[in-house]
C-alpha positions in Angstrom: 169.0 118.9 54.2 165.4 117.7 53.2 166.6 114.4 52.8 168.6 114.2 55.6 165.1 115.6 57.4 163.4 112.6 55.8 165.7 110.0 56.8 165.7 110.8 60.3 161.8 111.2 60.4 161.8 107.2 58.8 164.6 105.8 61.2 163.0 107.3 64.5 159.6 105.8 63.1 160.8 102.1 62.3 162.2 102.6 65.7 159.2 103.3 67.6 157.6 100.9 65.9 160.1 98.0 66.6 160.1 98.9 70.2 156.6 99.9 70.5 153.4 97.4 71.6 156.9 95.7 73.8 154.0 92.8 75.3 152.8 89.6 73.8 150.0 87.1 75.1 151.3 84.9 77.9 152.1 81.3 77.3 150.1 79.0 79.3 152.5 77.0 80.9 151.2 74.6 83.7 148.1 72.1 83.5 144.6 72.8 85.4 144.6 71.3 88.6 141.4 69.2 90.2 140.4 67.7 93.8 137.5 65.4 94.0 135.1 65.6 97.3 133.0 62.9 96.4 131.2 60.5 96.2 132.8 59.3 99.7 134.2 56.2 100.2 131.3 53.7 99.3 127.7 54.2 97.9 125.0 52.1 98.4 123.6 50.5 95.4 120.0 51.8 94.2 120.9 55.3 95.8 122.0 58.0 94.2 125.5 59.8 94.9 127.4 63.0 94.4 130.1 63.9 92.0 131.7 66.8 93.1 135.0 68.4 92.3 136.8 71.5 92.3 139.2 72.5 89.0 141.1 75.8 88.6 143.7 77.0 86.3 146.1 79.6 86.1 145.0 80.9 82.2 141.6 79.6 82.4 139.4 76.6 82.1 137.8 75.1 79.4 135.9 71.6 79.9 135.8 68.6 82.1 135.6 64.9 81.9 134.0 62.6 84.2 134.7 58.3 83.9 133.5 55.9 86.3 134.1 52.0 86.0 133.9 48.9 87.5 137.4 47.8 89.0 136.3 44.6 91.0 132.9 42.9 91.6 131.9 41.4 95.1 129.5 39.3 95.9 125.6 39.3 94.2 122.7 39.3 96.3 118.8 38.3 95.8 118.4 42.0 94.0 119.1 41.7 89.9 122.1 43.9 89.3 123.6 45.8 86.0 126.9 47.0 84.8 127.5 49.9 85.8 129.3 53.2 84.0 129.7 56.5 83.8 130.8 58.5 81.1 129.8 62.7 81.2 131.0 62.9 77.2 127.7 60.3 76.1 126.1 60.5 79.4 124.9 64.3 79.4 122.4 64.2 82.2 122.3 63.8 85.7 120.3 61.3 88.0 117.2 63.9 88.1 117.4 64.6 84.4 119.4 67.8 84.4 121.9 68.6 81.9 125.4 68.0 83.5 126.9 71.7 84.5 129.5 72.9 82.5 132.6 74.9 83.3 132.6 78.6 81.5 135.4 78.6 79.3 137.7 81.3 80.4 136.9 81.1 84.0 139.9 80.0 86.2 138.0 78.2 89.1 134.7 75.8 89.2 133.1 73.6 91.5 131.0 71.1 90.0 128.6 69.3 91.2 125.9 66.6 90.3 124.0 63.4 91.0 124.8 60.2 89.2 121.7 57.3 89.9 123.1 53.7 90.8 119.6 52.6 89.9 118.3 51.5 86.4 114.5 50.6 87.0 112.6 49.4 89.9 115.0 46.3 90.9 117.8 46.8 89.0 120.6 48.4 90.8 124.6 48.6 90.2 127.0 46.2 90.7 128.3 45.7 93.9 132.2 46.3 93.9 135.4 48.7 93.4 134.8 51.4 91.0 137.3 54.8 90.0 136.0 57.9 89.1 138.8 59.6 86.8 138.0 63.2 86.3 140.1 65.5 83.1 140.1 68.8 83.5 141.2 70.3 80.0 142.2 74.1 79.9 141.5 76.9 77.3 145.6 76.3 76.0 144.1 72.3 75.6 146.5 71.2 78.7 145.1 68.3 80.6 145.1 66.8 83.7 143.9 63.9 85.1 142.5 62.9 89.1 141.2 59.9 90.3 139.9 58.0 93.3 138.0 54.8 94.6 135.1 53.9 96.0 132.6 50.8 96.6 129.1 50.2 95.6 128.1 48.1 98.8 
């Protein structure tokens, strides 16, 4: 009878155990979303413009990625002009010498915001033309996405 007592005691235990906890961690299945608000459709060169954006994400966010290049050059005028570029992974401050804001890791909505200077000295200014700002949002399960728009240096 003792063992039988025993026995019982260890199957209703494994059983409770194996049915017991019953949750796991959700799997992150879609990427983070973005929207870009600006810079607007053209920038003039020598000023300096906005990059704002919006992510969000339904596990949470983890970093962000902003690009922008040179698509097409127009026409030079009297002003000397440089190549311009943007990268926020080498270029870690904005146009007033702030660090670039970061998203919190974990969070699952940002708005960024910074400026990014089309001017490189007294008379040196960006390169008139077509440029594309490409912004990756990465979340916390490493799921990207990428957004992009144009817009002219004038």
């Amino acid at each position: 009878m003792k063992l039988l007592k025993y026995a019982l005691m260890v199957l209703f235990s494994v059983g409770m155990i194996s049915c017991g906890g019953g949750g796991s961690d959700p799997v992150d299945e879609s990427k983070p979303t973005a929207s870009i608000s600006s810079p607007g459709a053209t920038v003039e060169a020598g000023d300096n413009f906005n990059v704002s954006f919006s992510a969000s994400d339904d596990m949470g966010l983890d970093s962000y990625r902003v690009q922008i290049s040179l698509l097409t050059q127009t026409g030079m005028t009297v002003k000397t002009y440089q190549k311009f570029s943007f990268d926020s992974n080498s270029d870690k401050t904005d146009a007033n010498d702030d660090l670039l804001p970061q998203i919190t890791k974990g969070d699952k909505t940002a708005q960024i915001s910074f400026p990014v200077s089309t001017s490189f000295g007294e008379n040196t200014v960006a390169e008139k033309g077509m440029y594309k700002i490409i912004i990756t949002v990465t979340d916390t399960a490493d799921k990207t996405n990428s957004i992009d728009k144009t817009f002219t240096i004038q």
